[in-house]
Gaussian input, Z-matrix of N, CA and C with variables (Angstrom, degrees):
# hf/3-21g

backbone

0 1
 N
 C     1     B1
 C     2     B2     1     A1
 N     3     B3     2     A2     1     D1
 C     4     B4     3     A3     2     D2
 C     5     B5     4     A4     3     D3
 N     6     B6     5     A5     4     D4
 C     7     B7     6     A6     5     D5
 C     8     B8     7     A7     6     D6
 N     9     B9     8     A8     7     D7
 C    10    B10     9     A9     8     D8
 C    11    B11    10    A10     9     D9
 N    12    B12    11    A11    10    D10
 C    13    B13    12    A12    11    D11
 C    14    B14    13    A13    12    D12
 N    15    B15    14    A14    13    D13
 C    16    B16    15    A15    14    D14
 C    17    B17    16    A16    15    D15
 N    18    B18    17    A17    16    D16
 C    19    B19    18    A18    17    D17
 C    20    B20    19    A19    18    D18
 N    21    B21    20    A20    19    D19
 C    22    B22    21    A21    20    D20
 C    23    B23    22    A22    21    D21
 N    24    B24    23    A23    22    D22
 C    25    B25    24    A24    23    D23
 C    26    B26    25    A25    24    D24
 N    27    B27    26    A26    25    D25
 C    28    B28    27    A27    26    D26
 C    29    B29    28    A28    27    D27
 N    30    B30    29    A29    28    D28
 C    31    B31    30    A30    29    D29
 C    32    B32    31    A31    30    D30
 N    33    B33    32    A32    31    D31
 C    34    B34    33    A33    32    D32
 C    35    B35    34    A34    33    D33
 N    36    B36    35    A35    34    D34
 C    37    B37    36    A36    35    D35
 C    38    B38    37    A37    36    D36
 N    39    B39    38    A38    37    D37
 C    40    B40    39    A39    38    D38
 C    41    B41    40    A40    39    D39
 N    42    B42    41    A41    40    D40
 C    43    B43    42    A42    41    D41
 C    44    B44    43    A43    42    D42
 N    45    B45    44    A44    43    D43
 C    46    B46    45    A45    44    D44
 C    47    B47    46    A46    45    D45
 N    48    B48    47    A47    46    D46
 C    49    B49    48    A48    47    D47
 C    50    B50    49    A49    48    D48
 N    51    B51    50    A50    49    D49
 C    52    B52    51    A51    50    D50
 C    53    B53    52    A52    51    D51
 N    54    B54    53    A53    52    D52
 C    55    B55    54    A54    53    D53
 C    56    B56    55    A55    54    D54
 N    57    B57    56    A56    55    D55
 C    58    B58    57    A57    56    D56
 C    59    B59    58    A58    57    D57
 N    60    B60    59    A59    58    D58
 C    61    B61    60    A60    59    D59
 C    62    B62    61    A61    60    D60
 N    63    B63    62    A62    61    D61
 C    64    B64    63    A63    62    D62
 C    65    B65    64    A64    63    D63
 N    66    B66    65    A65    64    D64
 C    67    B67    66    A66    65    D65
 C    68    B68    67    A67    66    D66
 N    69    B69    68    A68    67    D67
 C    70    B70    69    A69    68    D68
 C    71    B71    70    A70    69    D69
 N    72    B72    71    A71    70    D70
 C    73    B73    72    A72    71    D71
 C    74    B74    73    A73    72    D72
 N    75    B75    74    A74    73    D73
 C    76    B76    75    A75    74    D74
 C    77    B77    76    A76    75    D75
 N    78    B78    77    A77    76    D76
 C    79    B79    78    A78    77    D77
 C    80    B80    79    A79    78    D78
 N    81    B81    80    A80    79    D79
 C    82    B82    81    A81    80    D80
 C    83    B83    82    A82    81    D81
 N    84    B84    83    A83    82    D82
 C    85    B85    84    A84    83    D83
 C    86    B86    85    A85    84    D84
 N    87    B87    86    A86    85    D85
 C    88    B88    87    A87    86    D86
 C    89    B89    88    A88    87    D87
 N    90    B90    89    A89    88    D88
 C    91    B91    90    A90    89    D89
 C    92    B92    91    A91    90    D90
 N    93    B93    92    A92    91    D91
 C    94    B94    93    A93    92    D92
 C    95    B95    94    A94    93    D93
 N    96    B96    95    A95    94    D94
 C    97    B97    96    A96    95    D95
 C    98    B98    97    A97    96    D96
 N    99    B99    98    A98    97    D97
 C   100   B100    99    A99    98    D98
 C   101   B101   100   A100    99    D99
 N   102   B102   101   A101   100   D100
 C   103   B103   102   A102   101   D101
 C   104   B104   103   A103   102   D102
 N   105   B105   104   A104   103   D103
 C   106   B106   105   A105   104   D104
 C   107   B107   106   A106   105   D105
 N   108   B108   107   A107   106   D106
 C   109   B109   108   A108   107   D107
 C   110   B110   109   A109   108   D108
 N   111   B111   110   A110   109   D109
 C   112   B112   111   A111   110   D110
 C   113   B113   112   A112   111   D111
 N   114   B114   113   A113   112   D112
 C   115   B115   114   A114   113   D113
 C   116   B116   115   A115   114   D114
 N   117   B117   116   A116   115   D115
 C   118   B118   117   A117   116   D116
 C   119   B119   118   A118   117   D117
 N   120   B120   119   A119   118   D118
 C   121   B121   120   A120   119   D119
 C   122   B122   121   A121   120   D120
 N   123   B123   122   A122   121   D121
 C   124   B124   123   A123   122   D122
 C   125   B125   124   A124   123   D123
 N   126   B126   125   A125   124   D124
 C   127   B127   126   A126   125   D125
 C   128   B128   127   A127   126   D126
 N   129   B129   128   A128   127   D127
 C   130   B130   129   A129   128   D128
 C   131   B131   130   A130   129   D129
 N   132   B132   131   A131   130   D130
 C   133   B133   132   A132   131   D131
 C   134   B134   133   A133   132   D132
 N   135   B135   134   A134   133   D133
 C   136   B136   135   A135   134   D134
 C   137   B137   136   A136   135   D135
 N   138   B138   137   A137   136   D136
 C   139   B139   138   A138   137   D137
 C   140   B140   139   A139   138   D138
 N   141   B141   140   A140   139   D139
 C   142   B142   141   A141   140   D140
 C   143   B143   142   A142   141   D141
 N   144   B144   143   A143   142   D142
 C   145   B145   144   A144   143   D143
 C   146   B146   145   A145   144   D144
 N   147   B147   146   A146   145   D145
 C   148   B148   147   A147   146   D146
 C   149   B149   148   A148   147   D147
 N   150   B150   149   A149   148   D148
 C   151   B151   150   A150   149   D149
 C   152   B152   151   A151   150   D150
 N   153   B153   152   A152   151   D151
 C   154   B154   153   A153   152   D152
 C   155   B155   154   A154   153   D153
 N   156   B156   155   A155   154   D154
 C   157   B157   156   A156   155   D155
 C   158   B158   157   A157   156   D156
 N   159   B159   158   A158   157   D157
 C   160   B160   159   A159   158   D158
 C   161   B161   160   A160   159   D159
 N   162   B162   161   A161   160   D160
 C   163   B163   162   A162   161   D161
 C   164   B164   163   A163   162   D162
 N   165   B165   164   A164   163   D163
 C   166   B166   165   A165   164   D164
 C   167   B167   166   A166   165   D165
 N   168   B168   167   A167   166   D166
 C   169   B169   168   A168   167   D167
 C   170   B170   169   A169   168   D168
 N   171   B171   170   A170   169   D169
 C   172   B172   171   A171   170   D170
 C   173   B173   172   A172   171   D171
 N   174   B174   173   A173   172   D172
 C   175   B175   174   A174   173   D173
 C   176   B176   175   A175   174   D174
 N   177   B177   176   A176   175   D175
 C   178   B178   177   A177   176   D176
 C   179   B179   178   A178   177   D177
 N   180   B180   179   A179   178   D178
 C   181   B181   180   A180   179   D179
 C   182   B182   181   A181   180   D180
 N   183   B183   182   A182   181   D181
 C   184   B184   183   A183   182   D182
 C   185   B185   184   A184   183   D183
 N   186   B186   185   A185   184   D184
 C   187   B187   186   A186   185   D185
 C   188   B188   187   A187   186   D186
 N   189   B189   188   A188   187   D187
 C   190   B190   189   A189   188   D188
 C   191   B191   190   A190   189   D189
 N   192   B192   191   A191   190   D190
 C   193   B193   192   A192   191   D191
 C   194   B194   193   A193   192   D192
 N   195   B195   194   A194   193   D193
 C   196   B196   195   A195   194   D194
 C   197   B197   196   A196   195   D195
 N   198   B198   197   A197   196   D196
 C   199   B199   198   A198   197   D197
 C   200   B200   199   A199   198   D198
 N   201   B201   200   A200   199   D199
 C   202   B202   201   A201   200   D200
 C   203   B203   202   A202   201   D201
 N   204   B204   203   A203   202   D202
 C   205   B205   204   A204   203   D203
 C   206   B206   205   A205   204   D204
 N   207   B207   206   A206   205   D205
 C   208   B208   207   A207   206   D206
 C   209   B209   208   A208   207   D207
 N   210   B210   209   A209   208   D208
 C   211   B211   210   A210   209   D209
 C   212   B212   211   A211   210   D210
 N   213   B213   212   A212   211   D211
 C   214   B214   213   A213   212   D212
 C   215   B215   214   A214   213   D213
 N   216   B216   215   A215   214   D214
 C   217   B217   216   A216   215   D215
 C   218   B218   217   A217   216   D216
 N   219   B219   218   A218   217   D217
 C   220   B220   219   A219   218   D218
 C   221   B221   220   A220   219   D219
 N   222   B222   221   A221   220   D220
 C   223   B223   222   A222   221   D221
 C   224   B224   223   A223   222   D222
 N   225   B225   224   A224   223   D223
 C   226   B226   225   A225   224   D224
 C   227   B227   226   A226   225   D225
 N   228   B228   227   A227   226   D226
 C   229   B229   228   A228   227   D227
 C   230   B230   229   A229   228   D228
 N   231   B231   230   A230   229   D229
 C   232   B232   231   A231   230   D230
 C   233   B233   232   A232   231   D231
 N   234   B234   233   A233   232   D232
 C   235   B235   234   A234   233   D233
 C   236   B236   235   A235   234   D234
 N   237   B237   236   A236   235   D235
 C   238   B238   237   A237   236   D236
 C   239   B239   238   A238   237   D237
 N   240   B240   239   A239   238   D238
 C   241   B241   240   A240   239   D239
 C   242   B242   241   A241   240   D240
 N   243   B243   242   A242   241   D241
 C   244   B244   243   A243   242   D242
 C   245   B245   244   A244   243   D243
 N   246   B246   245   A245   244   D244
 C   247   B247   246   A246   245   D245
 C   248   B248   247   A247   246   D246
 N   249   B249   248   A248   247   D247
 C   250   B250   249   A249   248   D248
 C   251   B251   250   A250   249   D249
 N   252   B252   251   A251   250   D250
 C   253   B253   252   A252   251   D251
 C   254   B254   253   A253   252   D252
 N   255   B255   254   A254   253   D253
 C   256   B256   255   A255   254   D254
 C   257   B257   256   A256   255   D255
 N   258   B258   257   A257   256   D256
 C   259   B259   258   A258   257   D257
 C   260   B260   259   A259   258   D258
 N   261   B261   260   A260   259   D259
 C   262   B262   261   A261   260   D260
 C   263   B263   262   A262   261   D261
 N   264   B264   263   A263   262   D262
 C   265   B265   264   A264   263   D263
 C   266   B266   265   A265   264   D264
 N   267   B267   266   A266   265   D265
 C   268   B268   267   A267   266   D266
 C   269   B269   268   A268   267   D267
 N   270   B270   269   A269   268   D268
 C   271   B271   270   A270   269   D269
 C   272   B272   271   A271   270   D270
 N   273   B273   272   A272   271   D271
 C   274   B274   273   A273   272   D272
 C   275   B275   274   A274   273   D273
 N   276   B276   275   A275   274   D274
 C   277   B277   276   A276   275   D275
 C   278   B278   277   A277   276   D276
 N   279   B279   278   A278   277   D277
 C   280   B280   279   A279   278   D278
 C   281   B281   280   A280   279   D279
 N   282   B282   281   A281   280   D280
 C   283   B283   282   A282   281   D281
 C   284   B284   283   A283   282   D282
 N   285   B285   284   A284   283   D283
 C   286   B286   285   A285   284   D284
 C   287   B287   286   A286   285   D285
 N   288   B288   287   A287   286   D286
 C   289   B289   288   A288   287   D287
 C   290   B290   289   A289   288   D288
 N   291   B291   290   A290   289   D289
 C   292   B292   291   A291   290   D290
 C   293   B293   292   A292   291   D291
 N   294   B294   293   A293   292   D292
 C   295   B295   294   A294   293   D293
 C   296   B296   295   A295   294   D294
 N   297   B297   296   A296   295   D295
 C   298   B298   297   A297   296   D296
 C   299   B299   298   A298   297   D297
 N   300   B300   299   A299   298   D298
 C   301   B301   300   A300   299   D299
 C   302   B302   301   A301   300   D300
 N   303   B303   302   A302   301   D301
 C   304   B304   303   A303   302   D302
 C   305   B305   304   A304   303   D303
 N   306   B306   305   A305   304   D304
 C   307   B307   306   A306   305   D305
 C   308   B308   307   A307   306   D306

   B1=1.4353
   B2=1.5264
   B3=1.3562
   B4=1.7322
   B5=1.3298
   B6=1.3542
   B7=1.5461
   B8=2.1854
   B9=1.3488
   B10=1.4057
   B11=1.2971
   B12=1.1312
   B13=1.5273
   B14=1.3588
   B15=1.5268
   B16=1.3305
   B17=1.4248
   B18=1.6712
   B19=1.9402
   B20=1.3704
   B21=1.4925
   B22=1.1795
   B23=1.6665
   B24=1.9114
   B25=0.9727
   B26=1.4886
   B27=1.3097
   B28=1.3417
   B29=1.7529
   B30=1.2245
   B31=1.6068
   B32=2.0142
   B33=0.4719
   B34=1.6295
   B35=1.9102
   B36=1.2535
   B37=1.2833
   B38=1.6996
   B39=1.5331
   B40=1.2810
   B41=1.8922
   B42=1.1429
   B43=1.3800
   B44=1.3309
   B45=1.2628
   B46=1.7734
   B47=1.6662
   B48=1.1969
   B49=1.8967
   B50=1.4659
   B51=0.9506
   B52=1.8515
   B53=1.3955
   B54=1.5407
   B55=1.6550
   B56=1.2470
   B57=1.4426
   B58=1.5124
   B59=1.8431
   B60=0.5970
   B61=1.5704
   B62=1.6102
   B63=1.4126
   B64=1.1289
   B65=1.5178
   B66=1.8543
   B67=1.3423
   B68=1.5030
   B69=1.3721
   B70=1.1931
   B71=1.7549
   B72=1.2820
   B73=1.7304
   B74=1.3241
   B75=1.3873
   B76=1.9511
   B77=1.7173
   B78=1.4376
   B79=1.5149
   B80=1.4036
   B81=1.6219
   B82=1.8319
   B83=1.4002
   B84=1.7102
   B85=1.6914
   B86=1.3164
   B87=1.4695
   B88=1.5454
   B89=1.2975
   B90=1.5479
   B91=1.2770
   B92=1.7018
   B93=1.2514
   B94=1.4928
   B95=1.7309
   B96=1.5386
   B97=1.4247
   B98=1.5484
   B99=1.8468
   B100=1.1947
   B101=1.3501
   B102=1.2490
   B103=1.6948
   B104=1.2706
   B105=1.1802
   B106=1.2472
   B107=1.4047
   B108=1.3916
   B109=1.7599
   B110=1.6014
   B111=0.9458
   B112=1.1508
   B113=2.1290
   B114=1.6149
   B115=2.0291
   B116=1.7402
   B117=1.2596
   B118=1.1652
   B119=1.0839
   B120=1.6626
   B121=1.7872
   B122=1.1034
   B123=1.0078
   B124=1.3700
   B125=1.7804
   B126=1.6995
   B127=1.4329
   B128=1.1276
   B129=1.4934
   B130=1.3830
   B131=2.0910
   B132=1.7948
   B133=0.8446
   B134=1.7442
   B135=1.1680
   B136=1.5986
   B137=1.8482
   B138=1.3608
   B139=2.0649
   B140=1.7874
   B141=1.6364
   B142=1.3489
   B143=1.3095
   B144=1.5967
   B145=0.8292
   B146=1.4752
   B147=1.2298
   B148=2.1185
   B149=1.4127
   B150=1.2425
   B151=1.2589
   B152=1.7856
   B153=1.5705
   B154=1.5644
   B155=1.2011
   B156=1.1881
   B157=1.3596
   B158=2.1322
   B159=0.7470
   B160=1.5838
   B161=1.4440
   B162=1.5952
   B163=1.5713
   B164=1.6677
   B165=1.4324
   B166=1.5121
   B167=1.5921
   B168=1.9653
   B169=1.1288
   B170=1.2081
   B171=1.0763
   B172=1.4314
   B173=1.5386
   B174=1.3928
   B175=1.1207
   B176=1.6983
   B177=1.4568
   B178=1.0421
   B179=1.7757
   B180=1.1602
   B181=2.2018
   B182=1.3784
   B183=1.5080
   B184=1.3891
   B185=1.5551
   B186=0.8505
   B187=2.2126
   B188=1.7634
   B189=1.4664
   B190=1.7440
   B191=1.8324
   B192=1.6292
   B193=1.7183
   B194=1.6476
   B195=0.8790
   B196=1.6805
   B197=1.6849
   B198=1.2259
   B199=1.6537
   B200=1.5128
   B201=1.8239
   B202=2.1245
   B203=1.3107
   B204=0.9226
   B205=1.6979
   B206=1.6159
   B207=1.2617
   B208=1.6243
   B209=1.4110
   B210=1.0919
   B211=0.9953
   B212=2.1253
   B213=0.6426
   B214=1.4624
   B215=1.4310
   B216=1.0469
   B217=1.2875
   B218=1.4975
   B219=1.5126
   B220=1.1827
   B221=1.6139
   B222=1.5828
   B223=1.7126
   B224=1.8349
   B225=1.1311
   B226=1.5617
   B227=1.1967
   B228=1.2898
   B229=1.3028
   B230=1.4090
   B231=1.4586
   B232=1.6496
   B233=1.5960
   B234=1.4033
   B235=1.4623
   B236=1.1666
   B237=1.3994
   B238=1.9281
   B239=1.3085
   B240=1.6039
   B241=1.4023
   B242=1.5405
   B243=1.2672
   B244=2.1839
   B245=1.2430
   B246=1.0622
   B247=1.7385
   B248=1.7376
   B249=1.3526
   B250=1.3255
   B251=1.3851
   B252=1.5409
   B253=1.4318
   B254=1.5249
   B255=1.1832
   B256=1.6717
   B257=1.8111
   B258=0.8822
   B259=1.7346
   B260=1.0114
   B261=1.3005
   B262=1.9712
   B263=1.6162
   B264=1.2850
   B265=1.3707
   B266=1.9129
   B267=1.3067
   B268=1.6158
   B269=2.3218
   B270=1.2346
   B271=1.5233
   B272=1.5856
   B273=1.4992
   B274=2.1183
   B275=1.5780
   B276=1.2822
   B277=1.1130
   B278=1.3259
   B279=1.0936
   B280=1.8000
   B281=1.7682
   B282=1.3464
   B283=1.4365
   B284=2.0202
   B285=1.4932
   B286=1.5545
   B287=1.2445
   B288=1.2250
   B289=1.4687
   B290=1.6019
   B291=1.4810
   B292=2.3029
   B293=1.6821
   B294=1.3393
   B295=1.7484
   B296=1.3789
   B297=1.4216
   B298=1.7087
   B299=1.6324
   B300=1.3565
   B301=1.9392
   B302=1.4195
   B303=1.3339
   B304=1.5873
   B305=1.3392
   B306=1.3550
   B307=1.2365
   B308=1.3463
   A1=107.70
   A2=111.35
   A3=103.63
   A4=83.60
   A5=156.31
   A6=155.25
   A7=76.85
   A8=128.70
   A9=131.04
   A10=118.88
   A11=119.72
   A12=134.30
   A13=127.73
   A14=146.91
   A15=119.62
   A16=124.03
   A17=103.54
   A18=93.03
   A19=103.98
   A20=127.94
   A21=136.50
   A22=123.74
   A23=114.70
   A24=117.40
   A25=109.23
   A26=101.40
   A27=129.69
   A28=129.79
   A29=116.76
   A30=103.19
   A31=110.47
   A32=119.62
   A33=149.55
   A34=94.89
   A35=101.83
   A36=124.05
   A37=86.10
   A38=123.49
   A39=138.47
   A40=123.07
   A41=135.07
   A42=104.44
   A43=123.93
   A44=126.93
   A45=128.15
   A46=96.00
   A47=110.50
   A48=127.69
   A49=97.83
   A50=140.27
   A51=154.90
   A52=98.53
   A53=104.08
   A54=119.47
   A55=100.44
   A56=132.58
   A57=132.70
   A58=109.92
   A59=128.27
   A60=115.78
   A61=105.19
   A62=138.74
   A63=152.29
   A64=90.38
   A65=109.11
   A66=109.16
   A67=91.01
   A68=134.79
   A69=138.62
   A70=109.44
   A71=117.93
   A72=124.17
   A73=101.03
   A74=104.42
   A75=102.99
   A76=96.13
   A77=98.22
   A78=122.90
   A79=104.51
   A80=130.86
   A81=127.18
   A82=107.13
   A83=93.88
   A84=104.44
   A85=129.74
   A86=119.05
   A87=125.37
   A88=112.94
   A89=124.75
   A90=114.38
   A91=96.80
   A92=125.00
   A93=120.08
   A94=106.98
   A95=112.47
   A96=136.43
   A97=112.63
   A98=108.21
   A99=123.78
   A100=126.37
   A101=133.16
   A102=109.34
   A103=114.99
   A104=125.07
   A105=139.16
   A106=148.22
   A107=112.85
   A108=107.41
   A109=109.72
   A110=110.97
   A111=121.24
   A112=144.67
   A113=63.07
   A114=87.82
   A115=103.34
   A116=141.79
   A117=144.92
   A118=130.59
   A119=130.14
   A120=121.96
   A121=98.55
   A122=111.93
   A123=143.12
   A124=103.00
   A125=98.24
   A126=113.78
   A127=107.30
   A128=120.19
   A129=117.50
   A130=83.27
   A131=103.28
   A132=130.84
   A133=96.93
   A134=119.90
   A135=104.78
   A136=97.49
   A137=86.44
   A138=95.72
   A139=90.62
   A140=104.45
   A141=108.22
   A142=124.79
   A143=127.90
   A144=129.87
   A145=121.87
   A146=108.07
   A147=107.84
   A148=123.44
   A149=100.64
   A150=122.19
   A151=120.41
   A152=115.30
   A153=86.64
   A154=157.21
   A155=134.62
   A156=120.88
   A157=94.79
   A158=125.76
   A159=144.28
   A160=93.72
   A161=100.73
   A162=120.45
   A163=96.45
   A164=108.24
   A165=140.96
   A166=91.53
   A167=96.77
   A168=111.02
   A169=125.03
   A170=161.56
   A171=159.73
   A172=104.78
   A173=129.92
   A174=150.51
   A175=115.01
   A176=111.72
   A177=97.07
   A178=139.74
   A179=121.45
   A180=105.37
   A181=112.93
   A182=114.08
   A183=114.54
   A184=112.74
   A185=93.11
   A186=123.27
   A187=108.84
   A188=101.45
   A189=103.29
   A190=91.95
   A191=85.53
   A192=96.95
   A193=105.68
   A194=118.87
   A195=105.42
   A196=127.54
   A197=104.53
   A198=90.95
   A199=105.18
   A200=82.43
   A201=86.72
   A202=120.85
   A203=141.68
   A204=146.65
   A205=117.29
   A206=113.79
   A207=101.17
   A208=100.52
   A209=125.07
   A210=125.14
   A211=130.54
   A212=139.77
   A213=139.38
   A214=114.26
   A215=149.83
   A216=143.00
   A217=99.36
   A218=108.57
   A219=94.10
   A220=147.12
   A221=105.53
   A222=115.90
   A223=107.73
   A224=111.03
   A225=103.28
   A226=117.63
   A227=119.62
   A228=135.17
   A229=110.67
   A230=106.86
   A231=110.79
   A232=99.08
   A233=147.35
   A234=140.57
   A235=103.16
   A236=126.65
   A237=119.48
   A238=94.68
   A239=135.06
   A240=110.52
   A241=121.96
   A242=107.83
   A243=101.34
   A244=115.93
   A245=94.78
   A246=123.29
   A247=87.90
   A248=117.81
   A249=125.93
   A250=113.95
   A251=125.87
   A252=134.15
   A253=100.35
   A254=154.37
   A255=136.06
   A256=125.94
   A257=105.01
   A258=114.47
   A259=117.38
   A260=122.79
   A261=128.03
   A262=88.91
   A263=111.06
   A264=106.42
   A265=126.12
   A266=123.54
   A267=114.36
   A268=83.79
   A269=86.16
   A270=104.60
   A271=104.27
   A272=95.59
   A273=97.99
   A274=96.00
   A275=88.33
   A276=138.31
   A277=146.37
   A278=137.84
   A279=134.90
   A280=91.83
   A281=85.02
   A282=98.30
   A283=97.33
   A284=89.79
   A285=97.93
   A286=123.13
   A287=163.94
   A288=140.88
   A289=97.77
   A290=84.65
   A291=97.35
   A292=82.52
   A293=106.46
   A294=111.84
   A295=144.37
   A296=127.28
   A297=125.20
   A298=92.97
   A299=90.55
   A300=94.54
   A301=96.88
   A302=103.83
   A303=124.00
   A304=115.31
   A305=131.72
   A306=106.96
   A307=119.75
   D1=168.82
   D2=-150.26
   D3=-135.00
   D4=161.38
   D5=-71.81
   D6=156.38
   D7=104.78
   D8=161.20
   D9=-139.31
   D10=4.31
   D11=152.12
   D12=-168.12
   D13=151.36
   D14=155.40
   D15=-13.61
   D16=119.67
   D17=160.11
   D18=66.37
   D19=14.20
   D20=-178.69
   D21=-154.31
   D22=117.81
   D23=179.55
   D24=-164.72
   D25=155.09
   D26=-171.37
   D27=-116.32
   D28=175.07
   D29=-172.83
   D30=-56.95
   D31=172.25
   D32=-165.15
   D33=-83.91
   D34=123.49
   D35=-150.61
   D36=-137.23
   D37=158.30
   D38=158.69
   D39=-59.13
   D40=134.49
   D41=172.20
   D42=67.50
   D43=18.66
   D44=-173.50
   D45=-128.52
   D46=146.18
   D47=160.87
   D48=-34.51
   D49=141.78
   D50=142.62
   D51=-71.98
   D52=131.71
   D53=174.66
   D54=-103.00
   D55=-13.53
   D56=165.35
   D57=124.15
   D58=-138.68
   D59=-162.13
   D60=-127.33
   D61=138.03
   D62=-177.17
   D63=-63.88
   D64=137.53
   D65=-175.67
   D66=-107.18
   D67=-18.22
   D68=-174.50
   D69=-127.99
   D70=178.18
   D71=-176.71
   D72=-120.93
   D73=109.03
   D74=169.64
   D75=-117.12
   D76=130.88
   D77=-166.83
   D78=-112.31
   D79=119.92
   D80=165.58
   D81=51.80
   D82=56.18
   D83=179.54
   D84=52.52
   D85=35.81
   D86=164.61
   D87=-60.98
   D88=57.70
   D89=147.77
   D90=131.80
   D91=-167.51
   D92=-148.67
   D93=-145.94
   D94=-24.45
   D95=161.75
   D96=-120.49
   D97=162.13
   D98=-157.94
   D99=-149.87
   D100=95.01
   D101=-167.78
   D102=-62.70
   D103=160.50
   D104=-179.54
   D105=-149.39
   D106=103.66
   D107=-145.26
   D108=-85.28
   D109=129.88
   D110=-174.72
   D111=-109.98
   D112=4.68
   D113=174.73
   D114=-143.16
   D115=122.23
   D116=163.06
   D117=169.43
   D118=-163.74
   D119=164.98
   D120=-121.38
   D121=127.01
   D122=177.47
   D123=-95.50
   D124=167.39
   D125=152.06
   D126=-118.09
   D127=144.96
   D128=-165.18
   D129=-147.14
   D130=172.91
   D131=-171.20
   D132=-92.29
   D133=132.46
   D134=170.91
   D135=-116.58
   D136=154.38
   D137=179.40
   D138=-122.45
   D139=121.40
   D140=-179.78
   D141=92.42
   D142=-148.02
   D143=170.72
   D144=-108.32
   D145=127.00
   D146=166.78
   D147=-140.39
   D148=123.24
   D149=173.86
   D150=-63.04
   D151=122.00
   D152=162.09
   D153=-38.45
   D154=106.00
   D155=179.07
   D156=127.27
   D157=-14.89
   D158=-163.45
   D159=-84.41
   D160=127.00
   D161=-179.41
   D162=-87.74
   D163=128.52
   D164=-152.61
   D165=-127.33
   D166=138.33
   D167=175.20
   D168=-153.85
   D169=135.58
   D170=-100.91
   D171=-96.31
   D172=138.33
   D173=-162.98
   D174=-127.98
   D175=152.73
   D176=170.56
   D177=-64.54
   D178=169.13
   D179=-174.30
   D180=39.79
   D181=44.23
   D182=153.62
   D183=82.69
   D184=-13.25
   D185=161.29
   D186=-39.98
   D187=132.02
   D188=168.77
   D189=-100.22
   D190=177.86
   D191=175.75
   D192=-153.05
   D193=136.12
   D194=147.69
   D195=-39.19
   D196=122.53
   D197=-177.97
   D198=-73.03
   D199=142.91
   D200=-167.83
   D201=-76.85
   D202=170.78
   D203=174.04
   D204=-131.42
   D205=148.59
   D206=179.32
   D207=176.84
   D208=176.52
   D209=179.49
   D210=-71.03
   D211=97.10
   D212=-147.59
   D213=104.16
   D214=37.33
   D215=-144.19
   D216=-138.12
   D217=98.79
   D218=175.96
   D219=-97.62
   D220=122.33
   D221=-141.97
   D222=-54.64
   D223=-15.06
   D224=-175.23
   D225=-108.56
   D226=20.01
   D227=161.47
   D228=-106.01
   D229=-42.37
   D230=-174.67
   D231=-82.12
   D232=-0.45
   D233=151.87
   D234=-57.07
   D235=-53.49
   D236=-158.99
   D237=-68.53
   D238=-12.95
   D239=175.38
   D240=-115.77
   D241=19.04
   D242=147.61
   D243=-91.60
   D244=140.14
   D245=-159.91
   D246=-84.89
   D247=-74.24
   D248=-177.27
   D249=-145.73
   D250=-134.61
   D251=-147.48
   D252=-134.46
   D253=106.95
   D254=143.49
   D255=-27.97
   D256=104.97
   D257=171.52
   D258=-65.19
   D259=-9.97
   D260=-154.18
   D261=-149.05
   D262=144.20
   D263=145.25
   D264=-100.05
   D265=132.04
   D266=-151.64
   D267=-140.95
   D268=152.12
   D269=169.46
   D270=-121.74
   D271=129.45
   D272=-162.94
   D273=-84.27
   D274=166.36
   D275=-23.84
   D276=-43.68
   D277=55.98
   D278=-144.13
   D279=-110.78
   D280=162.74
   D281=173.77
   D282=-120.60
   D283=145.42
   D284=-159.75
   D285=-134.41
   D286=154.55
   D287=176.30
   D288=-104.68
   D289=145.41
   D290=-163.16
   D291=-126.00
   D292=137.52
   D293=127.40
   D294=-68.32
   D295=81.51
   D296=-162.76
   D297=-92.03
   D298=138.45
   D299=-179.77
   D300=150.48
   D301=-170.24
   D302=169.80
   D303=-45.67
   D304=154.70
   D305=163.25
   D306=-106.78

């Protein structure tokens, strides 16, 4: 879930804050609120390559990523968007166990 206002979020977008992981499945607008977990390990989808231990950040179709690096990249903007940590290292499509939470 993707962080688009206070008290407000939507499916999982590229480049956006993580509001933390859907605790339930709402399908063709089943409903208008959502729980949402926000400390745990998850299994998640990885896109690419990740190493254990690698700060992970939201991808497109519900997809994790390594957060990218490069030249121009600016680091205090790209902190507000890892969610958490990779537990596994996986090449995507893999499914992987992540730490989402504090870091």
């Amino acid at each position: 879930m993707q962080l688009t206002d206070p008290r407000t979020a939507t499916a999982i977008a590229v480049d956006k804050p993580v509001a933390g992981v859907a605790a339930e499945e709402h399908v063709n607008g089943g409903g208008t609120t959502i729980s949402c977990y926000t400390d745990g390990v998850f299994e998640a989808y990885s896109s690419g390559s990740i190493a254990i231990g690698d700060p992970i950040v939201a991808d497109s179709n519900n997809y994790i990523k390594t957060m990218p690096s490069g030249t121009g990249q600016v680091l205090a903007a790209s902190l507000a968007l890892i969610c958490g940590r990779a537990l596994e290292a996986g090449t995507g499509p893999a499914v992987i166990n992540v730490r989402i939470g504090p870091l």
